[in-house]
N, C-alpha and C positions, 0 to 999 in steps of 0.2 A: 545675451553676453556670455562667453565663454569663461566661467566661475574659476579655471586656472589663470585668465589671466588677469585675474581681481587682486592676485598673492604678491609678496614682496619678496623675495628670499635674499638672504643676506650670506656673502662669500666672504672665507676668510683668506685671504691670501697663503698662510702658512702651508697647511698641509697640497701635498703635493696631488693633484687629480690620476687616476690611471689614461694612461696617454693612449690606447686602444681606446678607451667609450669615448674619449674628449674628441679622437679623430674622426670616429664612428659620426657624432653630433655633429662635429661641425660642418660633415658632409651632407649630413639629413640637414641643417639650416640651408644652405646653398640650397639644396634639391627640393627643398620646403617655398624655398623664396625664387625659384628661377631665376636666382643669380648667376651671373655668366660674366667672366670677364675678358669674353671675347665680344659681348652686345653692343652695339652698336646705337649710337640716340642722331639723330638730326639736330640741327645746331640751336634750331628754335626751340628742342624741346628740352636741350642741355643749359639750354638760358632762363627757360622756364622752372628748373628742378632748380637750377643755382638759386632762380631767386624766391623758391621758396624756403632753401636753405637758408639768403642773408635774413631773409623777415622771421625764420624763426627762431634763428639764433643770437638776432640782437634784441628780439623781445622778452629774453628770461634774464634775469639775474645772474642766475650765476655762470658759473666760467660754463660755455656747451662746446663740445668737440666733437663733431662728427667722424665717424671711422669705419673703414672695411671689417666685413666680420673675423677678418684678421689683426685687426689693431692698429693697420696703417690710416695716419692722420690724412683726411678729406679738405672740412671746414672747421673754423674758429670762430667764435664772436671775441668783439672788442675785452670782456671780461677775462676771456681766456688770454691773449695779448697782455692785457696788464696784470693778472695772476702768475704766469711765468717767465714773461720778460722776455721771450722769443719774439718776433717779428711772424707777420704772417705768413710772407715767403719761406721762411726757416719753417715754420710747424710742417705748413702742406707742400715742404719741399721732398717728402721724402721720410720726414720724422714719423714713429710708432708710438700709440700709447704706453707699449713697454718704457719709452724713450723718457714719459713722466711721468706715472705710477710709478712710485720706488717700491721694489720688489717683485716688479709684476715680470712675467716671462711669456713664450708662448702658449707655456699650459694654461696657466691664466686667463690667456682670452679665449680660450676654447673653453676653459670652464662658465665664461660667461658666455658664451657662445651656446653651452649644453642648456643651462639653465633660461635663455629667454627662446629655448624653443616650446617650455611649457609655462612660462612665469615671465607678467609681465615687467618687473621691473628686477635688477640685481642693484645691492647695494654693496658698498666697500667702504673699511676705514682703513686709508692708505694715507703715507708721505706721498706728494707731490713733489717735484723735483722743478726747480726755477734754474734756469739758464746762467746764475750767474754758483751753482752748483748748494746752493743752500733751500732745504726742505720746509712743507707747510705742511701741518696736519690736515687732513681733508675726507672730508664724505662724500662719495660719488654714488649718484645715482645712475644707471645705464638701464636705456630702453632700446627698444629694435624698432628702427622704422622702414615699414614696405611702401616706397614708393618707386620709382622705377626700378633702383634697385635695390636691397636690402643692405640699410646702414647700421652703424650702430651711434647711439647718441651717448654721450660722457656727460652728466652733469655735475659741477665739481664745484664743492661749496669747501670754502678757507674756514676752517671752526677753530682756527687759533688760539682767539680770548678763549670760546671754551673750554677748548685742550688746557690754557696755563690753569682758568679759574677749576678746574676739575681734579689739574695736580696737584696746585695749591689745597684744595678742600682734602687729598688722599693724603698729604702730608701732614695738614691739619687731624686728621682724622686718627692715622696712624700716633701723633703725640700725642689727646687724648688719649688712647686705649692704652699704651704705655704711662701713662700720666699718675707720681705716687695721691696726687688728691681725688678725692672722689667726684665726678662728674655726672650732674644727672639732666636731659631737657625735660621741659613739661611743659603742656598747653597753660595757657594764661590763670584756668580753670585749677592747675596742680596735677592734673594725671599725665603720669611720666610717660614721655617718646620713647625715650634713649638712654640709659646709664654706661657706663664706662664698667671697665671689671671692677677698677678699686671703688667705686661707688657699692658693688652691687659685694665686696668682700667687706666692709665697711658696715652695712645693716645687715650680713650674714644671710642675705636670697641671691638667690643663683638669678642670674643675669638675665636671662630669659622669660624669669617668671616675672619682672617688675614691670615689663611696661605693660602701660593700660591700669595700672594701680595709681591710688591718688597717694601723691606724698606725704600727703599729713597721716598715714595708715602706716607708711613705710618707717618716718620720723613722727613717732606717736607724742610729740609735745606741741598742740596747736595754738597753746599759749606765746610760743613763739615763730612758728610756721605760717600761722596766718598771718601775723603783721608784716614777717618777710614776701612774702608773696602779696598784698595790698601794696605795700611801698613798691616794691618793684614795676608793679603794676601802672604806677602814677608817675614814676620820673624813671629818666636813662642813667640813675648812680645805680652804685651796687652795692647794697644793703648788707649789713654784715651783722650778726648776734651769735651766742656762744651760749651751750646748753648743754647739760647733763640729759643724756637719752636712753631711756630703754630699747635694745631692736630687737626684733623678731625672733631672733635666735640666744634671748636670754643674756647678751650681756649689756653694761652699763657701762655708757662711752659718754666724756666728753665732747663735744664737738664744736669746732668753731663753722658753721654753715654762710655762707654768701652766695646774695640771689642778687642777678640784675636780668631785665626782659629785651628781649629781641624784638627792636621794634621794624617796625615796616615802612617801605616806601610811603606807606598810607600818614605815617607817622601814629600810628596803632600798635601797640603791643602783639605779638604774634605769640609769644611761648617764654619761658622763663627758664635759664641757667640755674641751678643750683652746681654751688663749689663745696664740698666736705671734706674737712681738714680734721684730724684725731686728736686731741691736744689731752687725751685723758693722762698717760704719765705728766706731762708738764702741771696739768691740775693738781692732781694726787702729793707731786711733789711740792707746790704752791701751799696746798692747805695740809700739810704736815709740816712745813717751815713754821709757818703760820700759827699752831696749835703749839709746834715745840716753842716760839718764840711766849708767845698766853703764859705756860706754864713758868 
């Protein structure tokens, strides 16, 4: 087996290819593949190719689009039909995979074109473009098949849910790290994943150096850390206690701390939220009211 073509490479559509080597390749693919689009097939053997096109295009899942090594649309399976909303006369009437790649141009398929003359699969994270002029996020796979003559196959998977659950998670992500309370995750165990900056400005260590440290080390009162972490452990509430702490970097904070666990589909605890909130001025001024009222 030829070990180049074991690789994947992944194209970005953005940056633009130099249109001399893209032209160069896409003349070595043709002269590579003895494609000719002057060749000529007999009709039994054009019925023969067609129908190992239909059996293999309606055996895969996802949307597959056959095309010239120029981009011009061949065949479709039924997936591709309901993924863009074209009809199959409209695809292979003339249509270009330019025409549903959004973004995509003719450098584009010459850049895929360069690329599966040494590697066998390209991959793309492109908008898809649906007939009724509204976009789907999408991962395309493209292979080269030699069989009479040299195709190119699209395989084009809709990753939607994942696209929103991924912006969702980047937005989620982004509030935490702006977030004034301190955020820290931990395995079930107490050794921290993840902390947020005001977590990690909060017990006075730099960001980098906590995870992989167990939080009872970080928040040195286990008097009340372990019971947080036990309770969280056992039920889906979020456990709340407040404590005077020494950190790491010598000063003395109050803090109000809440833990509650992430649990899993398994219905199992998977890891533990800790929330830290500073409430030492509200203390401070709490038990000097307090002392002035004594006196």
């Amino acid at each position: 087996m030829n070990e180049n073509f074991s690789k994947t490479v992944r194209i970005d559509l953005m940056p633009a290819p130099d249109a001399g080597a893209t032209v160069k390749a896409r003349n070595e693919l043709l002269e590579h593949s003895n494609f000719s689009t002057r060749q000529r097939q007999t009709a039994k053997a054009s019925a023969q190719v067609h129908s190992r096109y239909e059996e293999l295009l309606e055996s895969v899942y996802d949307a597959a689009i056959i095309a010239s090594p120029v981009g011009k649309i061949i065949e479709v399976n039924g997936r591709a039909i309901e993924f863009l909303g074209y009809d199959r006369e409209t695809l292979c009437g003339g249509m270009a995979m330019t025409d549903v790649i959004d973004g995509a141009d003719e450098q584009v398929m010459r850049s895929i074109s360069e690329t599966l003359l040494t590697e066998r699969f390209a991959l793309l994270q492109a908008f898809c473009k649906r007939q009724d002029g509204s976009l789907f996020p999408s991962e395309i796979a493209v292979n080269r098949l030699s069989m009479d003559n040299v195709r190119l196959c699209f395989f084009i998977r809709d990753v939607s849910v994942r696209y929103e659950t991924e912006k969702q998670l980047r937005a989620e992500h982004a509030a935490i790290q702006i977030c004034a309370s301190g955020i820290a995750i931990c395995t079930t165990e107490g050794v921290l994943d993840y902390v947020n900056p005001a977590f990690a400005a909060l017990v006075g260590v730099e960001s980098d150096d906590l995870p992989g440290n167990d939080i009872r080390e970080v928040l040195p009162s286990p008097e009340y850390v372990n019971p947080l972490i036990e309770s969280a452990q056992q039920s889906e509430q979020t456990w709340v206690s407040e404590f005077w702490v020494d950190t790491l970097d010598g000063r003395n904070l109050y803090l109000q701390v809440a833990a509650s666990s992430i649990f899993g589909d398994d219905g199992a605890p998977h890891g533990i939220v800790f929330s830290l909130a500073d409430f030492t001025m509200h203390q401070k001024q709490e038990e000097s009211t307090a002392g002035s009222a004594d006196v």
